[in-house]
Backbone as a printed PyTorch tensor [residue, N CA C, xyz], in Angstrom:
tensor([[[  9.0010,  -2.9540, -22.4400],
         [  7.8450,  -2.1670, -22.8330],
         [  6.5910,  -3.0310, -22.7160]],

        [[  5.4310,  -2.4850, -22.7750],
         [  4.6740,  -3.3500, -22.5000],
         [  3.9320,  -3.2540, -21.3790]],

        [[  4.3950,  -3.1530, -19.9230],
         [  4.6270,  -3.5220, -18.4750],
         [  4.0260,  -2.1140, -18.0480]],

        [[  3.0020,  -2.3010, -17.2540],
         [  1.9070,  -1.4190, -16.6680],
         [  2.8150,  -0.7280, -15.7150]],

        [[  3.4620,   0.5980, -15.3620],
         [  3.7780,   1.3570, -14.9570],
         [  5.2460,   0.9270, -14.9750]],

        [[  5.4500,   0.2610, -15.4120],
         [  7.2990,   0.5630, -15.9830],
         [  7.2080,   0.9950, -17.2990]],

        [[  6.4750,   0.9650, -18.4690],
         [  6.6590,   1.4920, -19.7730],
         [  6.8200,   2.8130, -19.7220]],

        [[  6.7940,   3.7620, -18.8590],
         [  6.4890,   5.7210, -18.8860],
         [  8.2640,   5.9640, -18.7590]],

        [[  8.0120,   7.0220, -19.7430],
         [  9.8990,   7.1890, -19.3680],
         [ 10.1010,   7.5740, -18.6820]],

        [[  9.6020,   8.3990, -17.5170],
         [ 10.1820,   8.2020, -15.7060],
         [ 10.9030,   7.4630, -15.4660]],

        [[  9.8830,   5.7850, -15.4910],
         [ 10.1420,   4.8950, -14.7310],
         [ 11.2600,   4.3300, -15.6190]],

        [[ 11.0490,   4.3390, -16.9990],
         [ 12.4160,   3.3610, -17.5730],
         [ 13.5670,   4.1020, -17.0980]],

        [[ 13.9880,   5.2500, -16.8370],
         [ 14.9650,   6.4490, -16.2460],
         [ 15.1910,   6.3460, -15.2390]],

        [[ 14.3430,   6.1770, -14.0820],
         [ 14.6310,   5.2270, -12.8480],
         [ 15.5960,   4.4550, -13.2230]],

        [[ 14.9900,   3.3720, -13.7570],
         [ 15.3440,   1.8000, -13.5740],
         [ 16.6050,   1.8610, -14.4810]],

        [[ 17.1910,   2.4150, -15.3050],
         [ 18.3210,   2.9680, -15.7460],
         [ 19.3840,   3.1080, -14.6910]],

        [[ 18.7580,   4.2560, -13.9360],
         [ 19.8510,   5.0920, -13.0010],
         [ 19.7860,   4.0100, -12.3130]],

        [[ 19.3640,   3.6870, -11.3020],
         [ 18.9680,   2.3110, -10.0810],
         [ 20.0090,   1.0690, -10.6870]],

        [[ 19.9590,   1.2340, -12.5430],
         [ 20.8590,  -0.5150, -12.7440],
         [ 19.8820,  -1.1400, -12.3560]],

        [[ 18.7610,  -1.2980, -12.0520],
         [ 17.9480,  -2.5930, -11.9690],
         [ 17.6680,  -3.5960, -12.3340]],

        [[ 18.2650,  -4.7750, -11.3620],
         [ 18.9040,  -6.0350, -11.9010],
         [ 17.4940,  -6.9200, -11.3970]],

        [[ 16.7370,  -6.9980, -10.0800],
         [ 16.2250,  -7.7660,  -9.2200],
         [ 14.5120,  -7.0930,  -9.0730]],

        [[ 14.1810,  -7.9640,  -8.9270],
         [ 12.8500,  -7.8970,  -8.2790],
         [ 12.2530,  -6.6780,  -7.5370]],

        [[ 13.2450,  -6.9550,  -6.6510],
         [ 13.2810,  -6.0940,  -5.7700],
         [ 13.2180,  -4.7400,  -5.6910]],

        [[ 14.8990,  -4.4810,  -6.3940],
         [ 14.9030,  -3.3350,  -7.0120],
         [ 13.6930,  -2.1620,  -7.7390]],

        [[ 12.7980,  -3.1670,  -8.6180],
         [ 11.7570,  -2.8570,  -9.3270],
         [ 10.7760,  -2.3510,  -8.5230]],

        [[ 10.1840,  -3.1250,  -7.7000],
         [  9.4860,  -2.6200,  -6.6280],
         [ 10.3250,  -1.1620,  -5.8100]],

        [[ 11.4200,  -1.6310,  -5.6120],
         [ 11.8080,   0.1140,  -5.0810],
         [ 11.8170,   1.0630,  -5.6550]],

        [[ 11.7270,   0.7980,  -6.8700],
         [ 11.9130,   1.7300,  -8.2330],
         [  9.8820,   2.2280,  -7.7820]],

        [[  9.3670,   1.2170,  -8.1930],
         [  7.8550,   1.5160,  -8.3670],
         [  7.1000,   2.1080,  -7.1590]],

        [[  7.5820,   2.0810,  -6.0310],
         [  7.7830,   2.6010,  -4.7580],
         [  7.9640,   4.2720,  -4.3570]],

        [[  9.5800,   4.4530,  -5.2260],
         [ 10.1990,   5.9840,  -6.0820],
         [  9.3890,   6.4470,  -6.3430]],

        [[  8.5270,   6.5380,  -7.4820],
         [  8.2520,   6.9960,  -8.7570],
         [  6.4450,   7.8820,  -7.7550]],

        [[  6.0630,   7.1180,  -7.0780],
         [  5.1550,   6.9870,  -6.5810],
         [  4.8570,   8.9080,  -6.1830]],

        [[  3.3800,   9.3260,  -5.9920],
         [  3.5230,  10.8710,  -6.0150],
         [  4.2260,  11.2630,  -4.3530]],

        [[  3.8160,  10.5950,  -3.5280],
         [  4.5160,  11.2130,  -1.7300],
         [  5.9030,  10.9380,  -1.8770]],

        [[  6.2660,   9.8550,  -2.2980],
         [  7.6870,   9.5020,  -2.5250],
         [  8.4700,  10.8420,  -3.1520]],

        [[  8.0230,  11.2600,  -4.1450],
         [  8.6850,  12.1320,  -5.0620],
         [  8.5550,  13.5780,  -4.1690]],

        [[  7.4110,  13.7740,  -3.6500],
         [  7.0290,  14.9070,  -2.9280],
         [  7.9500,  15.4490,  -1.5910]],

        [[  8.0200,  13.9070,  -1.0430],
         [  9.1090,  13.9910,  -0.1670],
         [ 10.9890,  13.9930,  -0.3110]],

        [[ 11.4540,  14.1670,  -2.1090],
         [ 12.3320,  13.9580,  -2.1630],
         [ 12.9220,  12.3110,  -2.0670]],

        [[ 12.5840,  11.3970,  -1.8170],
         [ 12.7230,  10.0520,  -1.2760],
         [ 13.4940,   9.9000,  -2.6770]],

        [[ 13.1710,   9.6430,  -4.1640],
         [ 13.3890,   9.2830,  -5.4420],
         [ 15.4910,   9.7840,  -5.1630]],

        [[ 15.5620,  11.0540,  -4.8390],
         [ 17.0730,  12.0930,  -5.0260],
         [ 17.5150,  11.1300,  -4.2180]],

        [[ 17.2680,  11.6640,  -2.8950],
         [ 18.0710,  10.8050,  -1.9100],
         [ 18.1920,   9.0000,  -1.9960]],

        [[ 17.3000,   8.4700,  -2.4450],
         [ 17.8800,   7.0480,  -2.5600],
         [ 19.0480,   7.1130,  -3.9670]],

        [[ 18.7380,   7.3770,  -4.4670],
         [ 19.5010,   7.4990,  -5.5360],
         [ 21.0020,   7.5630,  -5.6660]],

        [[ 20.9910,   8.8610,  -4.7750],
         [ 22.2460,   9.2180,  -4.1630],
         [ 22.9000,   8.4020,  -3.2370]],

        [[ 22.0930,   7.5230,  -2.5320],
         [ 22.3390,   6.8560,  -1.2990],
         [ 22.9960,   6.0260,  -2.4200]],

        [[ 22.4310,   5.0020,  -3.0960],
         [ 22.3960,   4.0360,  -4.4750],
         [ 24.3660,   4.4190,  -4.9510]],

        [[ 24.5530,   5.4660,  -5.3010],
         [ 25.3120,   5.7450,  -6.1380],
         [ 26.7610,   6.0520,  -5.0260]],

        [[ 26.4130,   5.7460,  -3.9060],
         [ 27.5560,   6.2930,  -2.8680],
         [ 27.7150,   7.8380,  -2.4960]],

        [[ 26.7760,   8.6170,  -2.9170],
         [ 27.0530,  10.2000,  -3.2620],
         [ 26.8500,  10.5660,  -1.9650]],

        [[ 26.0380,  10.1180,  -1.1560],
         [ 25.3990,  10.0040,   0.5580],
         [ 25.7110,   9.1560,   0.9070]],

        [[ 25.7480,   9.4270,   2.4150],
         [ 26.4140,   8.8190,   3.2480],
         [ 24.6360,   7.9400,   3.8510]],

        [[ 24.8750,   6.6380,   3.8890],
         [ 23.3290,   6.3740,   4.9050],
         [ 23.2700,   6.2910,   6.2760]],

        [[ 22.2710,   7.1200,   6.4580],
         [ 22.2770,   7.4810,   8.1450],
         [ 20.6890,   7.1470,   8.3560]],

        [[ 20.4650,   6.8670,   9.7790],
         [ 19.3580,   6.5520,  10.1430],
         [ 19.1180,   7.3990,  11.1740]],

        [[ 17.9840,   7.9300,  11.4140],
         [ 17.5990,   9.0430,  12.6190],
         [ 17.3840,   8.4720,  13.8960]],

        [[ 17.4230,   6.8570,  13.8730],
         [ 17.2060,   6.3680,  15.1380],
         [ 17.9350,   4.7200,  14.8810]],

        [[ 18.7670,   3.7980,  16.1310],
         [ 19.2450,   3.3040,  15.4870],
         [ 18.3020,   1.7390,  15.1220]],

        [[ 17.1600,   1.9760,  15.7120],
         [ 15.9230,   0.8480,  15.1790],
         [ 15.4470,   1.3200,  14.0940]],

        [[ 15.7970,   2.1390,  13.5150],
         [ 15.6160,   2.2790,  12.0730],
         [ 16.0070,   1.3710,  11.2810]],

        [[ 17.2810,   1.0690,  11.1990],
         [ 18.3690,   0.3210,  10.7630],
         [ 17.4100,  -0.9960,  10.1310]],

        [[ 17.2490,  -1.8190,  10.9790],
         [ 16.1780,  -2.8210,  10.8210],
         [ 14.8650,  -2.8500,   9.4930]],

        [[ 14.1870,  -1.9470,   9.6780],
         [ 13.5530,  -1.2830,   8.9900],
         [ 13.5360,  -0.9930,   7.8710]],

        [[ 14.5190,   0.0780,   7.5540],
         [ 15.0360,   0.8390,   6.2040],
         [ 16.3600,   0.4320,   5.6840]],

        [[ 16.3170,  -1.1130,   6.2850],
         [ 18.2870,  -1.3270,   5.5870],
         [ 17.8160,  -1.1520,   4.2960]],

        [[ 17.2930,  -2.0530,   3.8670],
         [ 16.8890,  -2.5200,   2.4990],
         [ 16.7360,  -1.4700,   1.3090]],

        [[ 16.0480,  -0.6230,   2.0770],
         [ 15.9680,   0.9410,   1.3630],
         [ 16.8900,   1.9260,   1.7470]],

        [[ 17.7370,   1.6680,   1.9410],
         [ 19.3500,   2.6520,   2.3840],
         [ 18.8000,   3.5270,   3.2860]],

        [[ 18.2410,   3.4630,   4.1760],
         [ 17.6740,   4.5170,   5.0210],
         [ 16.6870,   5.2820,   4.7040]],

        [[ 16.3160,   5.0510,   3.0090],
         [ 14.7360,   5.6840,   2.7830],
         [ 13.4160,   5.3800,   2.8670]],

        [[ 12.2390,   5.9380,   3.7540],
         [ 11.0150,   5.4460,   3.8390],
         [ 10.6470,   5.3330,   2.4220]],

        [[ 10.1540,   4.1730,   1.7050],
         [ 10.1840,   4.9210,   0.5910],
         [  8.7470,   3.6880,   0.4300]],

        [[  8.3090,   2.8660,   1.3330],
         [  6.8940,   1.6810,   1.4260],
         [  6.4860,   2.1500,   2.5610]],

        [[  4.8190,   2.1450,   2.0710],
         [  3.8330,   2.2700,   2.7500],
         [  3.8390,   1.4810,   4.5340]],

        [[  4.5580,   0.1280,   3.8780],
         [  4.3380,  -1.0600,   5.3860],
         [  5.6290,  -0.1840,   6.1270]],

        [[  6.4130,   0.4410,   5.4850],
         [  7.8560,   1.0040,   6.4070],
         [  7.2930,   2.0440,   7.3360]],

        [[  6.2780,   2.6500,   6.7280],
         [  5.2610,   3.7160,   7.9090],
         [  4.8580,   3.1550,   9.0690]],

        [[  3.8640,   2.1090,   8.5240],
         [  3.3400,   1.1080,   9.4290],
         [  4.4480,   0.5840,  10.5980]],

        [[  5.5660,   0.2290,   9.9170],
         [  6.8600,  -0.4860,  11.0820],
         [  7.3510,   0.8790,  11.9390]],

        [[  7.5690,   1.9130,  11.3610],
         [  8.0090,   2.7730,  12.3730],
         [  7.2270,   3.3550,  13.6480]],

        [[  5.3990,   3.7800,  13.0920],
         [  4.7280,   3.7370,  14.2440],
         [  4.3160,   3.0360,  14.8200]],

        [[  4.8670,   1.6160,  14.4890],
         [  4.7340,   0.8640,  15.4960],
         [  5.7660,   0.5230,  16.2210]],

        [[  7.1410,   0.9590,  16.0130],
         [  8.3280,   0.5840,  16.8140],
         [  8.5510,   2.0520,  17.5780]],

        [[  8.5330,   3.0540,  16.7560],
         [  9.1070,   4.1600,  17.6690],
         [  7.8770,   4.9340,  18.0570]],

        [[  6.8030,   4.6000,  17.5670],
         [  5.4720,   5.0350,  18.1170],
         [  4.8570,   4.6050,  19.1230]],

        [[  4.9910,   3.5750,  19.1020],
         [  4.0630,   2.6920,  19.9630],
         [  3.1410,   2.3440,  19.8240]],

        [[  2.4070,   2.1040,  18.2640],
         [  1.2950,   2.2650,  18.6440],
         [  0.8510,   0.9120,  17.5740]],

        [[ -0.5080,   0.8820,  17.5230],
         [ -1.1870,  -0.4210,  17.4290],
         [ -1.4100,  -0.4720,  15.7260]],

        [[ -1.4260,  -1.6240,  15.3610],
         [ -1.7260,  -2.1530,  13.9560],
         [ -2.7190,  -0.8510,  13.3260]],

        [[ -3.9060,  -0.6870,  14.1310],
         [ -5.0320,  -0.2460,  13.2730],
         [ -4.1070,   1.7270,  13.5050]],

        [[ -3.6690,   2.0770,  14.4910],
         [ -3.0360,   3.4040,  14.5410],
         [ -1.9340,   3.4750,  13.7520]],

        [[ -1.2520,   2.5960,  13.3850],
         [  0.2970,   2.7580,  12.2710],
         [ -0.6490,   2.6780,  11.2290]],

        [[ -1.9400,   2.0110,  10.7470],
         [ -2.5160,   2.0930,   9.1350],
         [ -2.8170,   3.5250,   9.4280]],

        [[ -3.5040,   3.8580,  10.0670],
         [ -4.3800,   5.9020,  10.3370],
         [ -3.2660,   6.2580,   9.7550]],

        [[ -1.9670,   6.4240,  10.2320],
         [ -1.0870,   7.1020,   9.9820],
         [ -0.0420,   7.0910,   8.0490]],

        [[ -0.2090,   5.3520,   7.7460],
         [ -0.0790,   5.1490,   6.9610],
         [ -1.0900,   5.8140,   5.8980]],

        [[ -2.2040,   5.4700,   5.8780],
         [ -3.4160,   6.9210,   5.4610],
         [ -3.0300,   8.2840,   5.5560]],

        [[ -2.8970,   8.6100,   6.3300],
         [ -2.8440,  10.1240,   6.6650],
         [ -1.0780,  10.6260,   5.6000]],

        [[  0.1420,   9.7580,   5.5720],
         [  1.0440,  10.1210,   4.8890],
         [  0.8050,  10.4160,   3.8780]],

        [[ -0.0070,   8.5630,   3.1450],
         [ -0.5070,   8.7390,   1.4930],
         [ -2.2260,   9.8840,   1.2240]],

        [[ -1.6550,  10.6810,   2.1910],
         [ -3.3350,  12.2030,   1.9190],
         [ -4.7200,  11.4050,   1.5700]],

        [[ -4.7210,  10.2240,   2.4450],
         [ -6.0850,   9.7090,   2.2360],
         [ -7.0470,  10.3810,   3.4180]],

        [[ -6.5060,  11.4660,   4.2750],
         [ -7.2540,  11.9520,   5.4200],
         [ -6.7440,  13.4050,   5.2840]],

        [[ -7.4850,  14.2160,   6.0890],
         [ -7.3600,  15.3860,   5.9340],
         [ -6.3710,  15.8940,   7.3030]],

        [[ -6.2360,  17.0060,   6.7450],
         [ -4.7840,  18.4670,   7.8130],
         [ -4.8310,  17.6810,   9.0580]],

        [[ -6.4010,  17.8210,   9.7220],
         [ -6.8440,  18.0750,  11.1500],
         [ -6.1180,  15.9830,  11.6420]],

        [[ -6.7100,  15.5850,  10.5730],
         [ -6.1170,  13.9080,  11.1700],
         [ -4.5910,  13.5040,  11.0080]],

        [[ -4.1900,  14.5260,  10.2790],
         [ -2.6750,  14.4480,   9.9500],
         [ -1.9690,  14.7240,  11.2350]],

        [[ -2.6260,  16.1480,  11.9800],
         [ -1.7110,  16.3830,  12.6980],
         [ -2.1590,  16.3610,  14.2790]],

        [[ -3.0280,  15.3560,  14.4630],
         [ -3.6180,  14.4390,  15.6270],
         [ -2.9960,  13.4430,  16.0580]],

        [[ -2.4480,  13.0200,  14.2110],
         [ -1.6830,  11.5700,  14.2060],
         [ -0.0640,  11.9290,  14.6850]],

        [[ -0.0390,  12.8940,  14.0040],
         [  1.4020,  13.2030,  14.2180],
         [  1.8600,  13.6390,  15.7930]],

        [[  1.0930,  14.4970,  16.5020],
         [  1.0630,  14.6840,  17.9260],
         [  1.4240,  13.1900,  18.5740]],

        [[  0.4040,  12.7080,  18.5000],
         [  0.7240,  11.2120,  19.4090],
         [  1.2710,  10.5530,  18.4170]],

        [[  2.2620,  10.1950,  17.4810],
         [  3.5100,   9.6890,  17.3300],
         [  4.4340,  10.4850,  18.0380]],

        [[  4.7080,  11.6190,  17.7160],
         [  5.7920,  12.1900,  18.9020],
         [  5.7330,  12.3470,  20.1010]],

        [[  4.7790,  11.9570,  20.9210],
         [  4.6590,  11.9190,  21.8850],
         [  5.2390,  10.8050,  22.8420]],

        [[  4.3950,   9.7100,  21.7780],
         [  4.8340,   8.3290,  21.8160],
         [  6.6810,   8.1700,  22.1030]],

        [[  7.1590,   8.3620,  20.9220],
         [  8.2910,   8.5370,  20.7810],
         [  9.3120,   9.1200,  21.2960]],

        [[  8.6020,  10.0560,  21.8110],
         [  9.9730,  10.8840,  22.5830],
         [  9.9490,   9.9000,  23.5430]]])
């Protein structure tokens, strides 16, 4: 108790379920809890991943690299950044746009400009 965004009983409920032993962990926990994280479901599915309940699968197999750490869940900002830049192609300052545009720091029209040329990229 005490501890600036672990004291809320969310997060102690997280870090419960999770068993959070490590550092690390904590940060994935604080990562979870986060509003896109939750929005996207990310919090269920690691969880599940966590608990053996899911199976972890990756949608591409340079994912792997990437999202070991997080059982296959995007669940950090820099993991945005690594994917449009591995399966995107695209440049430091275009994986942050995009990293922006996930966490709704940009609007519809840049969301889905960004998103066009990642899949484009990608395919």
């Amino acid at each position: 108790m005490g501890v600036f965004q672990i004291e809320s009983p969310a997060m102690r409920g997280l870090l419960r379920t999770m068993k959070a032993r490590t550092l690390e962990e904590v940060a994935q926990a604080l990562a979870l809890i986060r509003p896109g994280a939750a929005e996207y479901g990310s919090k269920e599915l690691f969880v599940k991943r966590l608990r053996g309940q899911e199976e972890i699968e990756y949608a591409h197999p340079a994912l792997k690299e990437i999202l070991g750490d997080s059982l296959g869940v995007c669940i950090f900002q820099e993991q945005v950044m690594q994917i449009s830049q591995t399966l995107g192609s695209m440049s430091l300052a275009e994986a942050d746009l995009i990293r922006r545009a996930s966490a709704k720091f940009s609007g519809r029209s840049d969301r889905e400009r960004l998103r066009g040329k990642f899949l484009q990229a990608a395919e």
